[in-house]
C-alpha positions as CSV (number, residue, x, y, z in Angstrom):
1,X,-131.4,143.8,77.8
2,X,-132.5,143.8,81.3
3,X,-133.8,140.2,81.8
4,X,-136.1,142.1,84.8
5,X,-137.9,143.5,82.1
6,X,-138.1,141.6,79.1
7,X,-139.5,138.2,80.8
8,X,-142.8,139.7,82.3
9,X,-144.0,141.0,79.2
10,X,-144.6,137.3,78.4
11,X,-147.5,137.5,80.6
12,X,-149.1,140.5,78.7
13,X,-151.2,138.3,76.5
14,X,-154.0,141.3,75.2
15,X,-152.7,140.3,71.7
16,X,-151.2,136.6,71.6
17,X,-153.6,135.1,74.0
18,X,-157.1,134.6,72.0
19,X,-157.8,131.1,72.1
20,X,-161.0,131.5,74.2
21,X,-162.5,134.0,71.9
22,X,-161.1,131.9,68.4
23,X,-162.2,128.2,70.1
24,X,-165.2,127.7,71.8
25,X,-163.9,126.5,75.3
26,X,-165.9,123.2,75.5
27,X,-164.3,122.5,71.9
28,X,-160.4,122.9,73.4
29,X,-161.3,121.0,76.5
30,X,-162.0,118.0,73.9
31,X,-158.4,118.4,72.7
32,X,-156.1,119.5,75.7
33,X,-158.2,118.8,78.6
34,X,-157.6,121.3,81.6
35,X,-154.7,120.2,83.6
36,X,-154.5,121.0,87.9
37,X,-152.0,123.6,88.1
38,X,-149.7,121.5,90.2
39,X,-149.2,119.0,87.7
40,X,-148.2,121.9,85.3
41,X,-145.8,122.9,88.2
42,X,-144.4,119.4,88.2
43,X,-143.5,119.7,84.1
44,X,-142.2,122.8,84.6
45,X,-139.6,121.5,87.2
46,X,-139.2,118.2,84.8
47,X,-138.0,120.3,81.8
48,X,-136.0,123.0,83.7
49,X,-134.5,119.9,85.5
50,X,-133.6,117.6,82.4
51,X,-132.2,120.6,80.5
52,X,-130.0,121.5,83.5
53,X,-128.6,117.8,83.7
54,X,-128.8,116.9,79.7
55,X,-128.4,119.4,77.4
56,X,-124.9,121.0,76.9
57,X,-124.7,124.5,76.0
58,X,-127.8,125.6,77.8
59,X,-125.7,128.9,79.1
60,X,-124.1,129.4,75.9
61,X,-126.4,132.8,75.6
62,X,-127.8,133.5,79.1
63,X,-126.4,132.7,82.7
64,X,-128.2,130.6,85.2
65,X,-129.3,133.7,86.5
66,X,-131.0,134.6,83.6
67,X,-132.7,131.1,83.1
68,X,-133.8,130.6,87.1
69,X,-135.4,134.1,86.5
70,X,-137.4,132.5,83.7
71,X,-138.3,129.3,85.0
72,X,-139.5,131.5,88.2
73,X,-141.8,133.8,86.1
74,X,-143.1,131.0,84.4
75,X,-144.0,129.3,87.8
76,X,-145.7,132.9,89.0
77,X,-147.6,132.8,85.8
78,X,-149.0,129.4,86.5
79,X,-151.8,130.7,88.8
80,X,-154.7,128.1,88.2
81,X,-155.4,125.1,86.1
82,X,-155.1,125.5,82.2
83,X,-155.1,123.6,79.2
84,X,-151.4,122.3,77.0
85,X,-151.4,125.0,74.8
86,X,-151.9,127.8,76.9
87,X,-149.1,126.1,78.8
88,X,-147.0,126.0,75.7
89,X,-147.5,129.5,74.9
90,X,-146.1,130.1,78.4
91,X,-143.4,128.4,77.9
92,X,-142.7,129.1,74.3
93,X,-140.1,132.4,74.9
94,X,-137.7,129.1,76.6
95,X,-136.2,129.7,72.4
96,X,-134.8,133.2,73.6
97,X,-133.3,131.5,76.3
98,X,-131.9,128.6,75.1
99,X,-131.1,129.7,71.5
100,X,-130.0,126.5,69.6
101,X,-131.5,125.5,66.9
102,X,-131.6,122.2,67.5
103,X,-134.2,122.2,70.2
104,X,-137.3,122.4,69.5
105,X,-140.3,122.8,71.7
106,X,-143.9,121.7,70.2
107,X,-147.4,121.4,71.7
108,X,-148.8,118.3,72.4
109,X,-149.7,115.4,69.4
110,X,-153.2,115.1,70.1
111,X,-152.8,119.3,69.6
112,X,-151.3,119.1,66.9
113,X,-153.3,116.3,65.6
114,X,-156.2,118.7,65.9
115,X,-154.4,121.9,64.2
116,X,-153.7,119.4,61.2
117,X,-157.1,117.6,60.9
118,X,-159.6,120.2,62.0
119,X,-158.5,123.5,62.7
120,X,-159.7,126.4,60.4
121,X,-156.5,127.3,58.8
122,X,-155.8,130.8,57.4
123,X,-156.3,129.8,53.7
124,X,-152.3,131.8,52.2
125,X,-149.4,130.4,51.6
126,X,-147.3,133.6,52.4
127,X,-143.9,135.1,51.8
128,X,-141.3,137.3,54.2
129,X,-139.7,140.2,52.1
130,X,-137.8,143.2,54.0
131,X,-140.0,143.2,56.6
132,X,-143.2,142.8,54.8
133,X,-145.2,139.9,54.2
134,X,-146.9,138.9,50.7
135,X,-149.2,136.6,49.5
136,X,-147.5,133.8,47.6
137,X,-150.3,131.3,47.1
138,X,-154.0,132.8,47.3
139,X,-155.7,129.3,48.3
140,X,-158.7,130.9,49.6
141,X,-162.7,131.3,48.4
142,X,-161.3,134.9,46.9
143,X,-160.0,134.2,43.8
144,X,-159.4,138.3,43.2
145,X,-157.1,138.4,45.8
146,X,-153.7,138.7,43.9
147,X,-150.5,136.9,44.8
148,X,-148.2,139.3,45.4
149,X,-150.1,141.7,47.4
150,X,-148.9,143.2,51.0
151,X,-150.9,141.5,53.5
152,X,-151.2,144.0,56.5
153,X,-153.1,142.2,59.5
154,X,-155.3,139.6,60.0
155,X,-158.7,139.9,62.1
156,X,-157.3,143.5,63.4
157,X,-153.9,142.3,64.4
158,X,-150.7,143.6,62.1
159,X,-149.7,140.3,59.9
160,X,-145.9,141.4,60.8
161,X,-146.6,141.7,64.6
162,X,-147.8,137.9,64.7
163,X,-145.0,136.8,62.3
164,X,-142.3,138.3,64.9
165,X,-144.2,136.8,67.6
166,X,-143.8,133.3,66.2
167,X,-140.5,134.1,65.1
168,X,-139.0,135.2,68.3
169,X,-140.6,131.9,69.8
170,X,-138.8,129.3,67.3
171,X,-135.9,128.2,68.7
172,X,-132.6,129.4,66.5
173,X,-129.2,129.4,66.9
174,X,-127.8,132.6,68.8
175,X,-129.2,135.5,67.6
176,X,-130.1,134.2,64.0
177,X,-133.7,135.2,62.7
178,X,-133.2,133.9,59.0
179,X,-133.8,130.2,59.7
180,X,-136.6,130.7,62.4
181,X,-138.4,133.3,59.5
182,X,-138.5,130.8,56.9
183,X,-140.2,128.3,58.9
184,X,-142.6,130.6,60.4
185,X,-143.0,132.0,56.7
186,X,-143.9,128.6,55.9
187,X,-145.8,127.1,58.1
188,X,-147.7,130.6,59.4
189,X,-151.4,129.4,59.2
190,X,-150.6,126.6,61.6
191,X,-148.4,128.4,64.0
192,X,-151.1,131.3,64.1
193,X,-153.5,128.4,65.2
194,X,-151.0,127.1,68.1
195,X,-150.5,130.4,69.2
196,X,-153.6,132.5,68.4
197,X,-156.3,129.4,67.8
198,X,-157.6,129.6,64.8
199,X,-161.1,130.7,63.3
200,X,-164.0,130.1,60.9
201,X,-164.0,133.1,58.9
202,X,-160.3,135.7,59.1
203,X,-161.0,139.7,58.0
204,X,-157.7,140.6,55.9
205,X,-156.0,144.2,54.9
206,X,-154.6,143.6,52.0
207,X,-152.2,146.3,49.2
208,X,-152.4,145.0,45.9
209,X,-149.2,144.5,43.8
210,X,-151.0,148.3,42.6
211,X,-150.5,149.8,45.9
212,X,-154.4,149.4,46.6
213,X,-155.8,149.0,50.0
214,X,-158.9,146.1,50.4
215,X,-161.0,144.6,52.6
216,X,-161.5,140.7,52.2
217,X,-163.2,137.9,54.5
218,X,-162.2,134.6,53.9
219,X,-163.2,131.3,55.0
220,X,-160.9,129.3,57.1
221,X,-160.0,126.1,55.7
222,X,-158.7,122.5,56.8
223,X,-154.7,121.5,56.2
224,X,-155.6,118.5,53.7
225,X,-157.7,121.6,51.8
226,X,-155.0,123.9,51.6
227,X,-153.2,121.2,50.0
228,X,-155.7,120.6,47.8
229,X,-155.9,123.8,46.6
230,X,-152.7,124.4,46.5
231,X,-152.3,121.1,44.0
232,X,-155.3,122.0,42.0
233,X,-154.2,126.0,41.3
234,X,-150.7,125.9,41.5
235,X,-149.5,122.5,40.5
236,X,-147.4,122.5,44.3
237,X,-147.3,119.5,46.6
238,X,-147.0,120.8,50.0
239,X,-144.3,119.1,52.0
240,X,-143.7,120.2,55.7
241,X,-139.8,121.3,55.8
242,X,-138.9,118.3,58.2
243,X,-140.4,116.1,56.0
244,X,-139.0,116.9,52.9
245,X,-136.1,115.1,51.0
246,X,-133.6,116.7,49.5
247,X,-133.3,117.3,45.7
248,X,-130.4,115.3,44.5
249,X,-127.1,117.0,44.1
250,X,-126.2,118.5,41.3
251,X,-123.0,120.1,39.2
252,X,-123.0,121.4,35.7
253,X,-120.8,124.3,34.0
254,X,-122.9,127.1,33.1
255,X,-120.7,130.0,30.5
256,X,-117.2,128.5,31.9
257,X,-118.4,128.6,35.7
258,X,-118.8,125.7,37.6
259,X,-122.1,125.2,39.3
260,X,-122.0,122.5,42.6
261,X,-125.2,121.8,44.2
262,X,-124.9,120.2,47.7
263,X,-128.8,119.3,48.3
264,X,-127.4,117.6,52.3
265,X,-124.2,116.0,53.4
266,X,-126.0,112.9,53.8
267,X,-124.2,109.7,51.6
268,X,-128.0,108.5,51.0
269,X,-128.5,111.4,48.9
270,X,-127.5,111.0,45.2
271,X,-127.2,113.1,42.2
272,X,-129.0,113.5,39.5
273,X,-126.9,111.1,37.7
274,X,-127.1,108.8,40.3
275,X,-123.6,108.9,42.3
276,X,-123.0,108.4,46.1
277,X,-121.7,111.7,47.4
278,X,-118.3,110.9,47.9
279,X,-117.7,109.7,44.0
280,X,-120.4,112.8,43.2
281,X,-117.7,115.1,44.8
282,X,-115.0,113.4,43.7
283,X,-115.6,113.4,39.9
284,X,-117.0,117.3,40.4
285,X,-114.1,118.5,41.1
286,X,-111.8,116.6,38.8
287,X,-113.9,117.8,35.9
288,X,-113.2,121.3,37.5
289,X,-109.4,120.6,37.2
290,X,-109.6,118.8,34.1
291,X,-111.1,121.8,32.7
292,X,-108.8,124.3,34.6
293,X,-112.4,126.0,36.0
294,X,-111.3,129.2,37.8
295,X,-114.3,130.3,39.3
296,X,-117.3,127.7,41.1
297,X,-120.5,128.5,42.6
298,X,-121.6,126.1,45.3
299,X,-124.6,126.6,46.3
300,X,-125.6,125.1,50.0
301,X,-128.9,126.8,49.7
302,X,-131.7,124.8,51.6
303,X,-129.2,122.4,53.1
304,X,-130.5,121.4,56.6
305,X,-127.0,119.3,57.5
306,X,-126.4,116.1,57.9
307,X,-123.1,114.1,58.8
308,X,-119.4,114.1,59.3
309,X,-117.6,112.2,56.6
310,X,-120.2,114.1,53.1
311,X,-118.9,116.8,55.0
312,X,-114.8,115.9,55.4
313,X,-115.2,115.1,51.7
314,X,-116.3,118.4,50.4
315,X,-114.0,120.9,52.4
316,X,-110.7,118.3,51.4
317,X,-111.5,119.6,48.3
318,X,-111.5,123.3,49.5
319,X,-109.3,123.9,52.4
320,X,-105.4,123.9,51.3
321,X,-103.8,123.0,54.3
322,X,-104.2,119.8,56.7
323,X,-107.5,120.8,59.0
324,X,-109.5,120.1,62.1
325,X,-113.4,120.2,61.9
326,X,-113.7,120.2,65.1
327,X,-111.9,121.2,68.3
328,X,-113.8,120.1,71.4
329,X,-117.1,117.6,71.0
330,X,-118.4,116.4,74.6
331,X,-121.7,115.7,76.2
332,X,-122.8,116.4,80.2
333,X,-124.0,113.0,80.6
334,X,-124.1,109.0,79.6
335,X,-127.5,108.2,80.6
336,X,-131.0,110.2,80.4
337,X,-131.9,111.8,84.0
338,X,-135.8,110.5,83.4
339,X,-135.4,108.3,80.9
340,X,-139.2,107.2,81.3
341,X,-140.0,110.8,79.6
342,X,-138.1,110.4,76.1
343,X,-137.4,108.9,73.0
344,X,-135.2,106.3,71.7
345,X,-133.4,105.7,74.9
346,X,-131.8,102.8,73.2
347,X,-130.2,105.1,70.6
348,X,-128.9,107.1,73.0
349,X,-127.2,104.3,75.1
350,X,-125.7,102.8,72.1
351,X,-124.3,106.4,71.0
352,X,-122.7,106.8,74.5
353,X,-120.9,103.4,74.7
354,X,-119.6,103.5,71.0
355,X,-118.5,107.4,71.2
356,X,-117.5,108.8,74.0
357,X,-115.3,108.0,77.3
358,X,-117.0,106.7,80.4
359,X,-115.3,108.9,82.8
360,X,-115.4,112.6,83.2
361,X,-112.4,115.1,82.7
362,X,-113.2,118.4,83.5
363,X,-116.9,118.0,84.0
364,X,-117.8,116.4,80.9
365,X,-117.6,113.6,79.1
366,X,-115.8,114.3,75.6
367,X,-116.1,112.4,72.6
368,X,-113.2,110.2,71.0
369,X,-111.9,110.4,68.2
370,X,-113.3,110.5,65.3
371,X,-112.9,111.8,61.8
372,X,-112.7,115.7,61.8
373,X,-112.1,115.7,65.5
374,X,-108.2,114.5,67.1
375,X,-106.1,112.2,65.6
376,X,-104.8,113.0,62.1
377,X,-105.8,116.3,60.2
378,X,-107.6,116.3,57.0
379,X,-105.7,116.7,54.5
380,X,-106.1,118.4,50.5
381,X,-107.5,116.0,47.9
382,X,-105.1,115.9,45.1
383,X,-108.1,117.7,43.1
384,X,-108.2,120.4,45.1
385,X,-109.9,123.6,44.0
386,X,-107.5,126.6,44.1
387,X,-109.7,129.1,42.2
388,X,-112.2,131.2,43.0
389,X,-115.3,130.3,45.3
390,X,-118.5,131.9,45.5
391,X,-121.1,130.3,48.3
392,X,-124.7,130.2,48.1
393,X,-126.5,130.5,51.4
394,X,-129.8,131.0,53.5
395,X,-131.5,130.5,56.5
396,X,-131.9,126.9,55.6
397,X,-128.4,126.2,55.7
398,X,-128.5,124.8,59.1
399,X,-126.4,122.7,61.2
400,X,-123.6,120.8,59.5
401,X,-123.8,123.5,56.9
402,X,-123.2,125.7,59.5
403,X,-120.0,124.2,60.5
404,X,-118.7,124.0,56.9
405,X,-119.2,127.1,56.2
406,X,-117.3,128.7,59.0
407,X,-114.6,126.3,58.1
408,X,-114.2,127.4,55.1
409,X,-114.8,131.0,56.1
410,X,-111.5,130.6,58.3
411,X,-109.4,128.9,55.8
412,X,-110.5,130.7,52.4
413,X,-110.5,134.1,53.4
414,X,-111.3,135.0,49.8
415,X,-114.4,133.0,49.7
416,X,-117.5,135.3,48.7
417,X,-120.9,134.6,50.3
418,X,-124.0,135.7,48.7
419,X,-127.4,135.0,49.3
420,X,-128.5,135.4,53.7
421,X,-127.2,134.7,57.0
422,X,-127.0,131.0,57.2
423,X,-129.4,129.7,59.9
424,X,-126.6,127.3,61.3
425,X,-123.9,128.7,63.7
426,X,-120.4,128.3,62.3
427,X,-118.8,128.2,65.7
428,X,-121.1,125.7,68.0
429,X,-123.9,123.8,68.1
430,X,-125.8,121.6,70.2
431,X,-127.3,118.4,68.5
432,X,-125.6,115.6,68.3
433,X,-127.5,112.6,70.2
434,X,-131.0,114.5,70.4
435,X,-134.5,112.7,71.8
436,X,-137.7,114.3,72.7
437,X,-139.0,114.9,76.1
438,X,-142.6,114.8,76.5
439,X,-143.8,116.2,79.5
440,X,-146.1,113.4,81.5
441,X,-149.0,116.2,82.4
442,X,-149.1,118.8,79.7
443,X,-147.6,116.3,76.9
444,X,-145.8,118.6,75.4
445,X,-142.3,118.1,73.9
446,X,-139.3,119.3,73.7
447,X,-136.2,118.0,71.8
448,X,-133.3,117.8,74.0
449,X,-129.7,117.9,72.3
450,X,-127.4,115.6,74.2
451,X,-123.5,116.8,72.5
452,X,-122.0,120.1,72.3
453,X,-119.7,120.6,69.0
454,X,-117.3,123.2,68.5
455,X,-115.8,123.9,65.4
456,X,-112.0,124.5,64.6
457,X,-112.4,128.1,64.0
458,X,-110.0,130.8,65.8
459,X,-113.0,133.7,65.6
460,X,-115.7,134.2,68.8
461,X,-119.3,132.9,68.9
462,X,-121.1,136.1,67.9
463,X,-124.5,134.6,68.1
464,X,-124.8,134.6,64.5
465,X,-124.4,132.2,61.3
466,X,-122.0,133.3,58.3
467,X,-123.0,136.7,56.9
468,X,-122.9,137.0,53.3
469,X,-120.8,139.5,51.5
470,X,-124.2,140.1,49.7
471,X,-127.3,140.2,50.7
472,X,-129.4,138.9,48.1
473,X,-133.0,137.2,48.1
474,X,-135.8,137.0,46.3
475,X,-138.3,139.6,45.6
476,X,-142.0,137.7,46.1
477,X,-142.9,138.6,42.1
478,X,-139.0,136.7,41.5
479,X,-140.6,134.0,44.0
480,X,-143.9,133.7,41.9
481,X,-142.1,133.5,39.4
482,X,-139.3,130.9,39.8
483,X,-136.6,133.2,39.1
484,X,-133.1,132.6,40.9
485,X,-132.1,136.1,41.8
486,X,-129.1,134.8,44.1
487,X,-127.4,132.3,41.5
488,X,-128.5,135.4,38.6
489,X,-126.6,137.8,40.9
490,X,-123.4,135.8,41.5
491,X,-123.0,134.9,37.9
492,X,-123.3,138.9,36.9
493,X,-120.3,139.2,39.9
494,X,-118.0,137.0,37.9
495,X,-119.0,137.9,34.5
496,X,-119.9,141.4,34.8
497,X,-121.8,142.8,31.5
């Protein structure tokens, strides 16, 4: 796509720009004060300069062409003072840019502080299905509104126009949507707010789960409400999905089939009988030999990541021959370029000293060796599984998960994946060593990834995460219902009827 075109139309802001009309303007200016347009002008040229310097990867998608032209348009739409989050939403398309995952961009705290305290919230907890959004959880004054029902727009706007909005602002890696949708599908009402503004009362098109068309006017409510509600009708406490911890892992045999749940490869995390992962692993898979299991299902489902060594000791088990995770791990610089704007500089410091060379070679500075990367391969645990293996994926599976899967995508070319696109790249990534930025004027923030890792793969970075053989996910009456249509699915695969 011509990069002429694309950027200016995010400037056209006749639908995505309604904060004066949503907010009273006096009632923003108590939040995020106006700032003088050159002081904007100043963060612009602090992030566009520290992701230049810092962050690795930054042309993995675009050219430098394509990211001056940005930065540019960006300046030329700065024409007058504004507030943060009309800055933010300026800056926001930076995720089509950048496209990694790991890098997120966030309005200001005292922002979001509002959005979370006062704001009022669109009162659904909603659901993306083939294009369509549903209502999961009706926590709203209108009990007759039916979970389950096609919500069409909100206040006059289509419901899936805003979703894609949002969507196509949340940073991802490549090309990936499934990751970037399930946040978006989970956190809508307060994205609408950063992005819209929010108000007191939101007119809804709703279809029944009967195909009929209504009309309904709800009343916005605060966050803690929604989880109020949401505790008092539905028994669910609301957890954002950076907050959350992990279930703990989990194996079991379920009609001959062995069942491996990897919650994070994170050694914290423990099973459900109470193992560290490396014995959890361990004694999984020697049941599976002891019992001479041909067929397991593991299911990285909702797995965000995590580190090296949880993940060394699961593929040892898979991969049959001595492997590499990765092949090249370096980062662009030792020390932050304003180190006054971030984050645990500290952390960083100590990173650098302990893992990676102090002189360049080639432009970077690469990382020494470490498991999975130089030295001596990995090599096949003596319980290693030779059967049949079916994987379990979703836009959650993100970073690390990303990486194992495409290792095991290049080494078991018989694996089966079911479930969707994984939201982690199996190729690259750029995380790593990762602080946040805050800009000094507008105070918004932007986490900037410090190593580029790529794994020991021979295919090409096509912008996407692993693609599942199937494409399988729940209906949102399966959702309502805690049904498991992608384990049901893959069980039907190796059993059929």
């Amino acid at each position: 796509m011509n990069l002429n075109r694309l950027y200016p139309l995010v400037f056209v802001f006749s639908l995505f720009t309604m904060s004066n009309a949503l907010l009273a303007q006096n009632e923003i200016e108590k939040v995020v004060p106006i700032i003088e347009k050159k002081l904007l002008l100043e963060d612009l040229e602090i992030l566009k300069s520290n992701l230049e310097k810092a962050q690795p990867g930054l042309y993995n998608y675009k050219t430098k062409t394509d990211v001056d032209v940005f930065f540019e348009q960006v300046k030329n739409g700065i024409t007058h003072d504004m507030n943060s989050i009309d800055f933010f939403r300026l800056i926001a398309p930076l995720s089509s840019l950048i496209k990694n995952g790991h890098s997120i961009l966030v309005p200001s705290s005292a922002w979001e502080d509002y959005v979370v305290t006062n704001a009022s919230l669109l009162p659904l907890d909603l659901y993306f299905y083939e294009n369509q959004l549903y209502i999961l959880h009706n926590v709203s004054d209108q009990t007759q509104l039916k979970e389950g029902s096609r919500l069409k727009s909100i206040n006059g706007k289509p419901a899936m126009e805003i979703f894609n909005h949002m969507v196509d602002r949340w940073f991802k890696d490549g090309n990936n949507n499934t990751r970037p949708r399930e946040i978006v599908e989970e956190e809508y009402r307060l994205l609408f707010t950063h992005f819209l503004g929010d108000a007191e009362k939101y007119d809804l098109e709703i279809v029944s789960p009967d195909g009929e068309n209504f009309i309904f006017k709800v009343d916005g409510i605060q966050e803690s409400e929604f989880k109020k509600r949401l505790k008092e009708r539905f028994d669910i406490e609301f957890v954002p999905w950076w907050r959350e911890k992990p279930e703990p892992h989990s194996f079991k045999i379920i009609n001959g089939t062995a069942y491996l749940k990897v919650s994070q490869f994170n050694n914290g995390i423990k099973s459900e009988d109470g193992q560290r992962f490396a014995k959890f692993i361990k004694s999984s898979f020697k049941t599976i030999k002891d019992k001479d299991i041909d067929n397991l299902v593991l299911d990285l489902r909702g797995n965000q990541g995590g580190d090296v060594r949880p993940q060394l000791e699961l593929l040892r088990h898979l991969v049959k021959e001595p492997f590499y995770l990765y092949k090249e791990v370096f980062a662009n610089i030792r020390a932050l370029p304003n180190p006054e704007y971030y984050e645990f500089n500290i952390i960083s410091k100590t990173e650098f000293k302990k893992n990676f060379v102090n002189e360049k070679v080639n432009g970077v500075y690469p990382m020494k060796e470490r498991p999975g990367f130089g030295g001596k391969p990995q090599y096949p645990s003596e319980n290693l599984f030779r059967g049949n293996l079916y994987v379990l994926i979703d836009g959650w599976s993100f970073s690390a998960t990303g990486e194992v899967c495409g290792i095991i995508k290049e080494h078991l070319k018989d694996a089966v994946f079911l479930g969707e696109e994984t939201g982690g790249n199996p190729v690259t990534n750029v995380s790593g060593i990762q602080t946040f930025l805050t800009l000094p004027n507008s105070k918004n923030r932007i986490l900037v990834c410090l190593v580029s890792y790529t794994t020991d793969v021979s295919y090409k970075n096509e912008g996407h995460g692993v693609i599942p053989n199937h494409w399988v996910r729940n209906t949102v009456m399966q959702e309502i219902n805690n049904e498991d249509a992608v384990l049901e699915f893959t069980l039907k695969l190796i059993h059929p009827e």
